[in-house]
N, C-alpha and C positions, 0 to 999 in steps of 0.2 A: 363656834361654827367653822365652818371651810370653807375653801373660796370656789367660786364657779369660773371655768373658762374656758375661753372662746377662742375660736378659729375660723381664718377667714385661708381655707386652703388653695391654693393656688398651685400651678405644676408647679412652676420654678422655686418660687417665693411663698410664704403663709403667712400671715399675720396674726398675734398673737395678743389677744389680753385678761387680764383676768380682776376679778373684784375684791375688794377689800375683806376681812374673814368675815366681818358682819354682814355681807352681799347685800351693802346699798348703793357702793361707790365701781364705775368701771373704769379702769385704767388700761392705758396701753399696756404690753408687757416686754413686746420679741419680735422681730420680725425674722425668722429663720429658715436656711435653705429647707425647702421640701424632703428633698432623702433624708435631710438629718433629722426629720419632725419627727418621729416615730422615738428615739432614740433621745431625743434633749426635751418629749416631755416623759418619758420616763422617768429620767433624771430630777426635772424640775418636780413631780408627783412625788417623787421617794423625800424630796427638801421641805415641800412645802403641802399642807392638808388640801385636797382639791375636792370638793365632794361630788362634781359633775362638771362634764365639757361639754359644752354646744358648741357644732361645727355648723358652719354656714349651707345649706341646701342651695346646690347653685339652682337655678330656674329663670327663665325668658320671660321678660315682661306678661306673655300672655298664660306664665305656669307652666309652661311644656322644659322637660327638664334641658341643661344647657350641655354641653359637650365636656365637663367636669363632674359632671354628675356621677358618673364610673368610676375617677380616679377617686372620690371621696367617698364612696360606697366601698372601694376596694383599704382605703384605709380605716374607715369606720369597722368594718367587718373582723379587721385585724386587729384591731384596738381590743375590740370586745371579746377578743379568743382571746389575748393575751394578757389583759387588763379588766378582767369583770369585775373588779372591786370597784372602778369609778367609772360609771355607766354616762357615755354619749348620746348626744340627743342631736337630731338635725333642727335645723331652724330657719328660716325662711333669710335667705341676703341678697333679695333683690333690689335692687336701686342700691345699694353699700356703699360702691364704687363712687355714684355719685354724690350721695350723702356725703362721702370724705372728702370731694375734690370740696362741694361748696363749701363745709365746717373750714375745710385749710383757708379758700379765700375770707371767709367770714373771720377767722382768728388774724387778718392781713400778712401771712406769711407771703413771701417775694415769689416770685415767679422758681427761682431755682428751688426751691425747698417745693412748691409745689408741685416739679416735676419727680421729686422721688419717692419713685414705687413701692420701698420699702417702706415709705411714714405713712402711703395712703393704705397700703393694707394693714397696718396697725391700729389705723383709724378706722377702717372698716372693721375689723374683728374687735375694735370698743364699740364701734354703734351698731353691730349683731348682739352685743352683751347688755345693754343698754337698751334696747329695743326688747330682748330677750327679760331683762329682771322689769321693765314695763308689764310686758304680757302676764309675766309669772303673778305679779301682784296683783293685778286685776281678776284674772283666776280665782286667787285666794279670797277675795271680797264678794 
């Protein structure tokens, strides 16, 4: 099997993880600048079998979409011209953010590891994936 993987896109920053080839397990993977995301998962796809990406659907507690919602549709759309072979999926990542801040306290990481940006979106694009192979299974039963 291939692995599945997740994006937790961000203007600046995007976070990144992907599951084990057997897609039971999600793990961190990347946290990498935004303009280079296009280009270093290229890269990572051509190294390693990916057989789907879910990227995080931003949305407002109340479902009205959020002010990222355009930059991620505008990279989705471009994925899919130039990558139909590993087909994207949006996925719901609301509350993410907070899910990662609590996990980080919950794991007792100190104060200064919890203020970087770049571990909480990493941790948010595992509990998009992890939430995501939830859903998926349930589905299938």
């Amino acid at each position: 099997m291939a692995r599945i993987l997740s994006i937790d896109y961000g203007r600046k920053r995007t976070g990144l993880a992907v599951t084990d080839p057997l897609q039971l397990i999600a793990g961190g993977l990347a946290t990498v600048a935004t303009h280079e995301l296009f280009d270093w998962l290229k890269d990572y796809t051509q190294k390693e079998a990916v057989e789907r990406i879910v990227i995080g659907e931003p949305r407002q507690p109340n479902g009205q979409p959020s002010e990222n919602l355009e930059r991620v549709m505008q990279f989705v759309n471009r994925w899919r011209k130039a990558m139909p072979a590993i087909p994207i999926e949006l996925y719901d990542e609301r509350f993410t953010s907070v899910l990662a801040h609590q996990a980080m306290l919950d794991g007792g990481l100190k104060k200064k590891a919890r203020q970087s940006k770049t571990l909480v979106d990493e941790i948010s694009a595992t509990i998009i994936l992890e939430d995501y192979l939830r859903f998926r299974s349930r589905s299938l039963t």
